[in-house]
N, C-alpha and C positions, 0 to 999 in steps of 0.2 A: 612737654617733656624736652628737656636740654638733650641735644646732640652728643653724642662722645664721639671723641678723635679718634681719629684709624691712622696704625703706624703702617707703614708703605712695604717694608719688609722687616716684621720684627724680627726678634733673633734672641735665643737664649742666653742669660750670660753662664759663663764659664762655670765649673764649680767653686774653684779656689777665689772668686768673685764675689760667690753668693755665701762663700762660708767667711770671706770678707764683711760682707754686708752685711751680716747677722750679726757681727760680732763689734761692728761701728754704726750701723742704724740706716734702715729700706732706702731713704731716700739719696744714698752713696749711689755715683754711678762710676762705670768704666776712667771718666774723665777725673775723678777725686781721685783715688785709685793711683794715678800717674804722680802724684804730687807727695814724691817720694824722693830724698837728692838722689839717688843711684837710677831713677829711674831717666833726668835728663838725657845722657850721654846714648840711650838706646834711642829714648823716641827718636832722637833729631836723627840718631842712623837710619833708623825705620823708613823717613821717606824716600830712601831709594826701594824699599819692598813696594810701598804704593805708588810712589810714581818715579820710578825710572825716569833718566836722561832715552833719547833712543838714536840710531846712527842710519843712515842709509847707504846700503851697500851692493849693488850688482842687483840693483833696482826692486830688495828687499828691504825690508823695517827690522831695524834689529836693537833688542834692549842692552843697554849698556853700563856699569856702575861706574865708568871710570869718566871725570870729567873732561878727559881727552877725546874720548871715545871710544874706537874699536883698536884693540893695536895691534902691531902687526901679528904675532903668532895666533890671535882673533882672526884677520883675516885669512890666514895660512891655513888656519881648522876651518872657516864656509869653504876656502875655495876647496878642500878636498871633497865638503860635503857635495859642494854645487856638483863637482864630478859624477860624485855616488849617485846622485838624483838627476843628471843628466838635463843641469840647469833649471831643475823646479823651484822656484823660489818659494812657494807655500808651504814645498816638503823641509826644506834647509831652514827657513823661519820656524817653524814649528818644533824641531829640534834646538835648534842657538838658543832659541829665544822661553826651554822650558825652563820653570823653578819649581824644584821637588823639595818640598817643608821640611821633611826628613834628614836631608842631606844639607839646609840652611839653619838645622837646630840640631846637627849631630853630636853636637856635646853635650845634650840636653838629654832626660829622658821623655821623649816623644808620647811612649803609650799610655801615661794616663790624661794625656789630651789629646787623643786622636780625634773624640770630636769637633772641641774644641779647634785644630787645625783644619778638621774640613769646612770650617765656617770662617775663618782665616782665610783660607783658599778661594774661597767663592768674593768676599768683600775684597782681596788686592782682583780679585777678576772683575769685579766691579767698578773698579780702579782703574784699572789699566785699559779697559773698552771705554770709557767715559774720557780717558786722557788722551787715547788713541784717535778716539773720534775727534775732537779737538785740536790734538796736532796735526793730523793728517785728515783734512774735513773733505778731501777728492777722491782718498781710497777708502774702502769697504774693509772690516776686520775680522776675524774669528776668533773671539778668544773663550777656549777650554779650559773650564775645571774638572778635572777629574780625580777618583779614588774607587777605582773600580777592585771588587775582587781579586784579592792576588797581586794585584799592582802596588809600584811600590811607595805609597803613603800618598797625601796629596800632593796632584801638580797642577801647577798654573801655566799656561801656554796661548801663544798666537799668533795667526800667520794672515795674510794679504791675502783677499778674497776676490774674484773680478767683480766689478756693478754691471752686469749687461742687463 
């Protein structure tokens, strides 16, 4: 009997995907899909959502879109944080450093792919721990997905952990 491959984390596709797919034939995936002219101008934006530039700042890791880095009214909001948290870097990362889907597709309407975003959410987290470990291979990271009850849609977050 021939073996069958096993995918590592499969993943649903989206609906508007699959009522794609049906409607251009099964073996379309995600990647056809993109090969649309209006769809260039996002992907290329896209990769600051999966991999961020990142800045080091008052001996935290912090995500940044801007090719400069952090700038000054950036720094002006941690160092208030760093106040508020009484210099915890993991507390202050963890804030700076969250992305709420909601608030990065607010012009969008969100609710009929809430699933769809929390799977979104989980894959740049899978991103962003794989790029963080990488750039930074002597610190430890935490990075959270979450969409908990109540909370407000999904977010992606990460902050500096110790290796003791």
């Amino acid at each position: 009997m021939k073996e069958r491959p096993t995918v590592s984390r499969p993943r649903e596709f989206p609906r508007f995907l699959d009522e794609w797919r049906e409607a251009n034939g099964e073996s379309f995936t995600p990647l056809n899909y993109l090969n649309q002219p209006e769809a260039v101008p996002f992907v290329i934006a896209a990769q600051w959502l999966f991999v961020p530039d990142f800045a080091e700042y008052r001996g935290g890791i912090f995500r940044t879109e801007l090719p400069q880095g952090l700038t000054e009214d950036t720094t002006a909001i941690l160092d208030q944080w760093f106040g508020k948290f009484g210099g915890d870097v993991a507390k202050v990362e963890r804030i700076a450093n969250q992305l709420t889907l909601w608030d990065l597709f607010a012009a969008a309407d969100v609710e009929p792919h809430d699933e769809e975003l929390r799977q979104l959410a989980r894959s740049i987290g899978r991103s962003w721990d794989a790029l963080l470990k990488a750039e930074f291979p002597d610190r430890g990271f935490l990075v959270d997905v979450y969409d908990e009850d109540g909370s407000y849609g999904p977010q992606v977050t990460f902050s500096t952990v110790s290796r003791a």
